[in-house]
N, C-alpha and C positions, 0 to 999 in steps of 0.2 A: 441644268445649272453647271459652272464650272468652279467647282468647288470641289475637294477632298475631305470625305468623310469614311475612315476606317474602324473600324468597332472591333475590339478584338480580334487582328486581322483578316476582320468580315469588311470587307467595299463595298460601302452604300451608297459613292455616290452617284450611278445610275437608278436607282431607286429613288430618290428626294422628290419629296412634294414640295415642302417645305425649310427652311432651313435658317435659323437666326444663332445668333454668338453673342451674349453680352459679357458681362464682368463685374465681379460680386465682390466687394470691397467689404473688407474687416479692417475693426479698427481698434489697435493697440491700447488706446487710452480715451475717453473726452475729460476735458479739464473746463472746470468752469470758471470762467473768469471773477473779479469783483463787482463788474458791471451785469452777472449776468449770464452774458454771452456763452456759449461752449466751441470749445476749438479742439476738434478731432485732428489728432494725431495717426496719420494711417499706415494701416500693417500691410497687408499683400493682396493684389487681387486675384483671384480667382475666375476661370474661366466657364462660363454656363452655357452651353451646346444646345438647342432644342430644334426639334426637327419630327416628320411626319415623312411618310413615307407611302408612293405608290401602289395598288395592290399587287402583291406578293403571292407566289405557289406555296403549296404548303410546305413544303420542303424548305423555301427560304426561310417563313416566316418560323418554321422550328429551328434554323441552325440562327437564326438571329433571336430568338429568345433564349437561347443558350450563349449566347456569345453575352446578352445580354445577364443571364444571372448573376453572374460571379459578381462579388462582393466588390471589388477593385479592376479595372482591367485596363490597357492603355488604348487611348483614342488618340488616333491623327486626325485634324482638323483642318480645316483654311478658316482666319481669321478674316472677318470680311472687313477690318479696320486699316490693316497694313498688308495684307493680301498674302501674307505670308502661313505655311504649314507647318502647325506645331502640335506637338505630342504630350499629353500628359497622361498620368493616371486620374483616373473618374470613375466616380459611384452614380447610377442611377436615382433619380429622385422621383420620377413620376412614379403611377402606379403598375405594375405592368400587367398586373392581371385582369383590366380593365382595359389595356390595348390589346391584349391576345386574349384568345379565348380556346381554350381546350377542346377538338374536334373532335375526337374519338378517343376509344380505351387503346390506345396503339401509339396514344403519347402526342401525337403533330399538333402544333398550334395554330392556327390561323389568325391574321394579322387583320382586327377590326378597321383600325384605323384610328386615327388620333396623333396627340402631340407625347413625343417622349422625351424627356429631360436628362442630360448626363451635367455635372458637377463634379467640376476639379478637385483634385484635395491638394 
């Protein structure tokens, strides 16, 4: 894929299976009209990253489940709307303990596979 996906200045994207972008709208207010009707007033979108990933050596899949923990971290992306690379801070939403799986007492994770989700703030 030609696309850029950096995770906590980890480069995944030689790694990508999969790879989608949408955009999660909040919304400031909805006002209901007299007829009824409601008419959302909209606040900001937010960007929703989701993606899968190639099998991985162990060693990746542990510095990318670390890269992965942290509470906030900044991701570079390519928007596959306007083709353009953009940076935000993101928290993960999937689950991650259900795409990695703990191999040994020596700490390395290995990477099941599956979809992992990051979400802008």
């Amino acid at each position: 894929m030609d696309v850029t996906l950096i995770v906590n200045g980890l480069d995944l994207h030689d790694k990508l299976s999969t790879y989608r972008v949408t955009k999660e709208v909040s919304y400031k207010q909805v006002l209901t009209a007299l007829d009824g009707t409601e008419h959302a007033f909209g606040g900001h979108l937010r960007p929703v990253v989701s993606f899968s990933l190639l099998p991985m050596t162990d060693e990746e899949s542990t510095a990318l489940f670390r890269a992965l923990s942290n509470l906030v971290f900044p991701v570079t992306f390519t928007d596959q709307y306007s083709g353009a690379d953009l940076t935000y801070k993101m928290r993960v939403t999937s689950n991650l303990e259900s795409v990695f799986a703990l191999r040994s007492v020596d700490g390395k994770r290995r990477y099941k596979g599956g979809e992992i989700q990051l979400r802008g703030r």
